[in-house]
C-alpha positions in Angstrom: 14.0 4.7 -28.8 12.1 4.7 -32.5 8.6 3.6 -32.8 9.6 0.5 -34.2 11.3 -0.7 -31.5 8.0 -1.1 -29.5 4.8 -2.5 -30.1 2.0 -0.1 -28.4 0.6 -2.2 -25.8 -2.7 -0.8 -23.4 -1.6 1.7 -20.8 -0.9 0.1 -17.2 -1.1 3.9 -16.0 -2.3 6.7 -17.3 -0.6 10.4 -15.6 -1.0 13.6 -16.5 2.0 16.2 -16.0 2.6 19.3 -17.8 -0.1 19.8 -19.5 0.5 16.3 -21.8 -0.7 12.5 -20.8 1.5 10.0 -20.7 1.1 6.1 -20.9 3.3 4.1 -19.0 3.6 -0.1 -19.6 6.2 -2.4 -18.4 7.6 -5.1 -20.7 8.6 -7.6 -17.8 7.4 -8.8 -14.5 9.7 -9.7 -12.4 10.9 -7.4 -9.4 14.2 -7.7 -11.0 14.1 -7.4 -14.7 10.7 -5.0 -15.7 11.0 -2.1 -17.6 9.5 1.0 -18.0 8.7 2.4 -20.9 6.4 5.7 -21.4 5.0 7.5 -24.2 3.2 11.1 -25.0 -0.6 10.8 -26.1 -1.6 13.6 -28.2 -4.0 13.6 -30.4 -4.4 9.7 -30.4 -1.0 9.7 -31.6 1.9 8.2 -29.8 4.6 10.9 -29.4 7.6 9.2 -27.9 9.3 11.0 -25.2 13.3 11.6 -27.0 16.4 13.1 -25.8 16.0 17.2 -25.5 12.0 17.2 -25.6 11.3 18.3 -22.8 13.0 20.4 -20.3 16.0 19.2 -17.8 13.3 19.6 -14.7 10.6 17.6 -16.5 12.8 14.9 -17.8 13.5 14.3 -14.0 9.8 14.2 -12.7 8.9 12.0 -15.3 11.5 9.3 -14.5 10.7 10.0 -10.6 7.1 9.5 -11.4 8.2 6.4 -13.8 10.2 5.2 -10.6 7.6 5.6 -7.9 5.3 3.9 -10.6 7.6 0.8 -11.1 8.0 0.4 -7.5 4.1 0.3 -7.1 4.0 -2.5 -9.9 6.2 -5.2 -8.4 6.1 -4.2 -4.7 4.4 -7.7 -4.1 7.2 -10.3 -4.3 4.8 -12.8 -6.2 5.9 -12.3 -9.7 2.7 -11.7 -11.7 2.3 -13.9 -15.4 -0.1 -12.8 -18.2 -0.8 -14.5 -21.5 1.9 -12.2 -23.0 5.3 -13.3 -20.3 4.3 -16.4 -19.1 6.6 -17.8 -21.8 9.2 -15.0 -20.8 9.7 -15.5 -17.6 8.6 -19.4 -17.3 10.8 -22.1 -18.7 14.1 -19.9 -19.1 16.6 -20.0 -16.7 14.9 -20.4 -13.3 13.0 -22.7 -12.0 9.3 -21.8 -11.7 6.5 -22.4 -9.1 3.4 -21.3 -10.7 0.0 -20.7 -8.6 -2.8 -21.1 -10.9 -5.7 -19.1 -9.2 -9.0 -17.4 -9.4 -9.8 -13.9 -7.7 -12.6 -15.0 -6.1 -11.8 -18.7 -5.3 -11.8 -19.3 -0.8 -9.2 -22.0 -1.1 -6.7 -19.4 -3.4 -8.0 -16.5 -0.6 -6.5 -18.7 2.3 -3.8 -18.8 0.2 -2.6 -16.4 -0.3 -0.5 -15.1 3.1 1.6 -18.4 2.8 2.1 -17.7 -0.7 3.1 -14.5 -0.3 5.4 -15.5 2.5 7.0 -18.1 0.4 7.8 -15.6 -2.5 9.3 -13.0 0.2 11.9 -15.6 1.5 12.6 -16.9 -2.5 13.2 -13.4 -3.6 17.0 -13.4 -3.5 17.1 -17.1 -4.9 18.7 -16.6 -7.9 17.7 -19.8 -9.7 13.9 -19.6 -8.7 10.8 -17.9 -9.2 7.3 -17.8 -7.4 4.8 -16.6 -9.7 1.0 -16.3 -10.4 -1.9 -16.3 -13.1 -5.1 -14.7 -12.7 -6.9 -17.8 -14.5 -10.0 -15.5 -14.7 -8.3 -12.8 -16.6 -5.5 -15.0 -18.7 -7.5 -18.2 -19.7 -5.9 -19.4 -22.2 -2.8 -19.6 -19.9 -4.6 -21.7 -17.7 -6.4 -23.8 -20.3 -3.2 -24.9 -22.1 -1.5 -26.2 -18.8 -4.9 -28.1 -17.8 -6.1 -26.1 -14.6 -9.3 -27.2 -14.1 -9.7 -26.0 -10.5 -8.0 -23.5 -8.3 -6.0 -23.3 -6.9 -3.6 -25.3 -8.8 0.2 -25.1 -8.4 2.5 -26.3 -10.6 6.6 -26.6 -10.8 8.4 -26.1 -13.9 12.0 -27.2 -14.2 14.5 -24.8 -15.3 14.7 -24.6 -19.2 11.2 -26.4 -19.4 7.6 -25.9 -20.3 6.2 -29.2 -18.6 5.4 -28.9 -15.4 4.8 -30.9 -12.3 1.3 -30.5 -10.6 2.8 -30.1 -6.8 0.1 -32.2 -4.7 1.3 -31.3 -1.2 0.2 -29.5 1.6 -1.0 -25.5 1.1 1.6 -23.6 3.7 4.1 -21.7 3.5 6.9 -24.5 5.3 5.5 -27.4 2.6 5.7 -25.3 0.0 9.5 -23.8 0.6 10.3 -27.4 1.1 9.1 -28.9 -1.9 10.9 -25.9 -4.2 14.3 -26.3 -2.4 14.3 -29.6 -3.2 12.7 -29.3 -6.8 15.2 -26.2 -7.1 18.5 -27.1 -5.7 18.3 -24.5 -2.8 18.5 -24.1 0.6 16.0 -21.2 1.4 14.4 -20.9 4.9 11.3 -19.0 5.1 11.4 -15.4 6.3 9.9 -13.9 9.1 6.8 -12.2 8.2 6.2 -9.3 10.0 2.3 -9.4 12.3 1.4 -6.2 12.9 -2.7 -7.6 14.1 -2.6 -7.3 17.6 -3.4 -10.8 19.1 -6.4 -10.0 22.0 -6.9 -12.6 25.3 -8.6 -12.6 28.2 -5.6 -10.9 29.7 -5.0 -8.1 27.5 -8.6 -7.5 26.2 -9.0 -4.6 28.3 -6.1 -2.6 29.0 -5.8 -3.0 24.8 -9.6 -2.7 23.7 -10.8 -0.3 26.6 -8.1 1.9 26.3 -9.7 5.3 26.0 -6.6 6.8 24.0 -7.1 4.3 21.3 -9.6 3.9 18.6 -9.9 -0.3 17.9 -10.9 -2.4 15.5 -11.7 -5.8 16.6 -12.3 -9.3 14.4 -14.2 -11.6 16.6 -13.1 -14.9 14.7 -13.0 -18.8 15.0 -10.3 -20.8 13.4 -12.1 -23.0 11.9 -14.5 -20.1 10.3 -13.4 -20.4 6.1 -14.8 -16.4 6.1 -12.1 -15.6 9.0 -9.4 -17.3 7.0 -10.4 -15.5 3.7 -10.1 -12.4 5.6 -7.0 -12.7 7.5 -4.8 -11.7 4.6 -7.1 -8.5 4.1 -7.0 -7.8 7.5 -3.4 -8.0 7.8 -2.6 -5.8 5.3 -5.1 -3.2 7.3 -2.9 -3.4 10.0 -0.2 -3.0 8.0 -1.4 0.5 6.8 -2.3 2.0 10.0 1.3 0.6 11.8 2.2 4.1 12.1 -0.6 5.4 13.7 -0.3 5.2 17.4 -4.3 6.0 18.4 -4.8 3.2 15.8 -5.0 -0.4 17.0 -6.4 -3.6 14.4 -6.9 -6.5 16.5 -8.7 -10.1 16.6 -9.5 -12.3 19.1 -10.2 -16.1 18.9 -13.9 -16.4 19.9 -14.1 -19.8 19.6 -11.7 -20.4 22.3 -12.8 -17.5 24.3 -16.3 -17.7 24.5 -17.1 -15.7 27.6 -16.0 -12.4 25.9 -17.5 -13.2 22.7 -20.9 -13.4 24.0 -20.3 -10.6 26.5 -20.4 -8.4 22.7 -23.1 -10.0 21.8 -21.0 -12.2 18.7 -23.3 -14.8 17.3 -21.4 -15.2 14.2 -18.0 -15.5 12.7 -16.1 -13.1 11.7 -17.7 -10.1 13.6 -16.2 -7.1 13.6 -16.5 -4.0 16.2 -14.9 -0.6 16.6 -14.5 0.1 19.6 -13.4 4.1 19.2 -12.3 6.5 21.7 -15.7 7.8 23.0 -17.4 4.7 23.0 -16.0 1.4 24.4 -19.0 0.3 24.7 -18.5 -1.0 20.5 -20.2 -0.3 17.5 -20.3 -3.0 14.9 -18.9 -2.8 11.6 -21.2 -3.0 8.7 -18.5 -1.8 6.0 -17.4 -4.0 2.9 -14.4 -5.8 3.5 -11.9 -4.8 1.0 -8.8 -3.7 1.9 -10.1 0.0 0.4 -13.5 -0.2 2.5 -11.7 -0.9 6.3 -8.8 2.0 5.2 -12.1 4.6 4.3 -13.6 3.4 7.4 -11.1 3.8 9.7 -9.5 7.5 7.8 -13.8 8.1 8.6 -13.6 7.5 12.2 -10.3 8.5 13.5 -9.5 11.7 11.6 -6.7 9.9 9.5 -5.3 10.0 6.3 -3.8 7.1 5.0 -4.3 5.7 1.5 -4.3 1.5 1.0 -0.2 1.5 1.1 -0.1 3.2 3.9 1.4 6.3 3.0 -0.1 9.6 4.0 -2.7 11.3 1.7 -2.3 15.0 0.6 -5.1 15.8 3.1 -2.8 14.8 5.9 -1.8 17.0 8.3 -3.8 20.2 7.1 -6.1 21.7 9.8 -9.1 23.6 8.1 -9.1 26.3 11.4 -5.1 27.2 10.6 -5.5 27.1 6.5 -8.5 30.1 6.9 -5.3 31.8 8.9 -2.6 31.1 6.4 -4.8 32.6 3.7 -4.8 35.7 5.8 -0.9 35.6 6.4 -0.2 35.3 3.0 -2.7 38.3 2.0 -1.1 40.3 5.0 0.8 42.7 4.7 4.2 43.4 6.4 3.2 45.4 9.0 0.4 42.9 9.8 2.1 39.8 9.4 3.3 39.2 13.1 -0.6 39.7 14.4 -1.7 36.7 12.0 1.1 34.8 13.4 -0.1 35.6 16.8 -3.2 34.1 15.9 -2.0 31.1 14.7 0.0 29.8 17.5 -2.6 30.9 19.6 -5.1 28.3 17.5 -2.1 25.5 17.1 -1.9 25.8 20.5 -5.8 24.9 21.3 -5.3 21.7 19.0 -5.8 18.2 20.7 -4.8 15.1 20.0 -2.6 14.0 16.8 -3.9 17.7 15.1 -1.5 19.6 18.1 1.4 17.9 16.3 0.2 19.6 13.1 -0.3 23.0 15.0 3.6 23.2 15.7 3.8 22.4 12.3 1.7 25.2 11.1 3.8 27.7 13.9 6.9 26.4 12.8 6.2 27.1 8.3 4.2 30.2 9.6 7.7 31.8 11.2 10.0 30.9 8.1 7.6 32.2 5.6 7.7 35.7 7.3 11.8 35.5 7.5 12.2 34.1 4.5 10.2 36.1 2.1 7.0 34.5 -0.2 8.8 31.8 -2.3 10.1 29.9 0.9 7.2 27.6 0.9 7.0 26.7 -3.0 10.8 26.1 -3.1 10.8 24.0 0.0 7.4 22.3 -1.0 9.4 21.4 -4.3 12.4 20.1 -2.4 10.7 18.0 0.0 8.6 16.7 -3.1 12.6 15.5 -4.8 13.4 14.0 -1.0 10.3 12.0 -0.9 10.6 10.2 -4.0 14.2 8.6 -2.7 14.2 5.6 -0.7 13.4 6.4 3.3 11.9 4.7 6.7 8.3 5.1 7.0 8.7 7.7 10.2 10.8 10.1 7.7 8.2 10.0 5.0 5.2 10.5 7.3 7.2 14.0 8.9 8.1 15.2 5.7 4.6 14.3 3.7 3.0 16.8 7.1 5.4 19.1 6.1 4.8 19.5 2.6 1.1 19.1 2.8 1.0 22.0 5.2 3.5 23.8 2.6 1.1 23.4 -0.1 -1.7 25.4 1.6 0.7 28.4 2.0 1.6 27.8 -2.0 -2.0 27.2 -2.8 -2.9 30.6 -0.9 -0.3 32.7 -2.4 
């Protein structure tokens, strides 16, 4: 790569790692086709990253960080246009439907879930592409195809830069319909997996007053254009906490069960109420409702640690009672070792709750630093750190990411 072959474009992410910055940018965006390209900053000069460089170990973080970073760029299946590969990806050899929309338009809010649906179930269609413009960000996209209100979605044949303006219905079904036929295909929509717990009359109770649990609660009617603008948001709160078993995000329809409703004193839609596990009487929820405000709220209440993917924090998993003791193991010496470790599965053993998992955890690390000698837990904590970055269910990251974490304390003590 010679700095001729690429035109500096701004940074989509900005790392640092041994001891230099680095700008990463992708050239594409589609899920299928983007590339990564990344480049030194030093001194305000672009320093691009060639063969023998760097070391064999840093050449391999970099492209695992690269990796984890591409993955975070296209994990939506919606393929995402800007003024600069609209024209790239649009009018080639797929054909395109393109949703015109504005971040803070209601109608493009409600949106959204069916979109997002529809571009899950076209993903393997070889011959089409579900895309989007931010008409807020990328006007001049929007002005030259004559979007005067949002959202507005438009079909572009294969090979072709005039579109269709596609007038029907806003859900997912109309939608797939309308591009199979447009398209030549035969997709059927996917299943989308619900992870909002769906409250009644019936359930309310053993689900909401359940005093192992810590609930949230949307009070909403269907009618209510807030609740629909929130649905996707919420969803995708469920979504983060679906691996937290003491963690429940539920809704219930208000509307059509008034009795409960007014028995929490709901006068408006939506209302929203934790209900955690020392008080089922409910609190209400005052928060913002960004995806990033319910994840701090609930990482707040409950003790977890959960960022807005859903993957656990660096935080999780470490116990502030068992670090003050692993500081002390480490400084032991030999002879005094085995006492600290007394002490620690006699305070992992006290834990409660999620945290006793972690003391075993702590017991566990504790034992096979004092077999193993000092640089168990900085090798291991580099070997889980290569693990992580592969491919790997949600339950395996989660026990590995505690296991690390705790790791890092014994490496950050040494």
């Amino acid at each position: 790569m010679n700095k001729s072959s690429i035109q500096i474009t701004p940074c989509h992410h900005l790392i640092f790692f041994f001891n230099s910055f680095f700008c990463i940018f992708f050239s594409k965006g589609n899920v299928f086709n983007t590339r990564a390209h990344f480049y030194q900053i030093s001194q305000l000069t672009p320093t691009y990253v060639k063969e023998g460089r760097m070391a064999k170990s840093q050449i391999w973080f970099g492209l695992a960080l690269v990796a984890l970073l591409v993955v975070s760029a296209v994990a939506d299946d919606v393929v995402v246009l800007t003024e600069d590969s609209f024209e790239k990806e649009v009018g080639k050899d797929k054909g395109a439907l393109v949703e015109f929309y504005a971040p803070w338009c209601g109608h493009c809010k409600k949106l959204a879930p069916e979109y997002e649906k529809l571009a899950a179930s076209f993903k393997k269609a070889k011959s089409v592409l579900i895309a989007k413009v931010d008409c807020d960000e990328h006007k001049t996209v929007c002005t030259k195809y004559d979007v005067s209100g949002y959202p507005t979605i438009k079909w572009f044949p294969k090979g072709s830069l005039e579109p269709q303006k596609y007038e029907g219905p806003r859900n997912a079904e109309a939608l797939a319909e309308f591009v199979n036929k447009e398209g030549g295909t035969n997709v059927k929509l996917a299943a989308v997996p619900q992870y909002v717990v769906v409250l009644t009359p019936d359930n309310f109770d053993e689900i909401v007053l359940d005093q192992n649990k810590d609930v949230l609660v949307e009070f909403y009617a269907p009618w209510c254009g807030h609740c629909k603008s929130l649905a996707p948001v919420y969803e995708k709160v469920a979504t983060v906490f679906k691996q937290e078993e003491g963690v429940v995000i539920a809704n219930l329809d208000a509307d059509a069960h008034k009795s409960l409703g007014e028995k929490y004193g709901v006068s408006g839609f939506p209302t929203l109420k934790f209900f955690p596990k020392d008080n089922k009487a409910g609190q209400d929820y005052d928060g913002g409702r960004d995806l990033d405000d319910f994840v701090s709220f609930i990482n707040d209440k409950v003790g977890t640690s959960r960022d807005s993917k859903g993957q656990l924090t660096s935080k999780a998993g470490v116990v502030e009672s068992l670090d003050a003791l692993v500081k002390e193991l480490v400084a032991a010496s030999e002879d005094e070792k085995k006492a600290v470790l007394s002490r620690i599965e006699e305070e992992a053993s006290n834990l409660k709750g999620s945290t006793a998992r972690y003391g075993k955890l702590y017991s566990s690390l504790a034992k096979k630093y004092i077999e193993k000698g000092s640089g168990y837990a900085t090798k291991e904590a580099e070997r889980l750190g290569r693990v992580l970055s592969k491919s790997m269910s949600p339950v395996k990251a989660d026990e590995l990411t505690l296991k690390r974490n705790i790791l890092n304390t014994f490496v950050a003590s040494s």
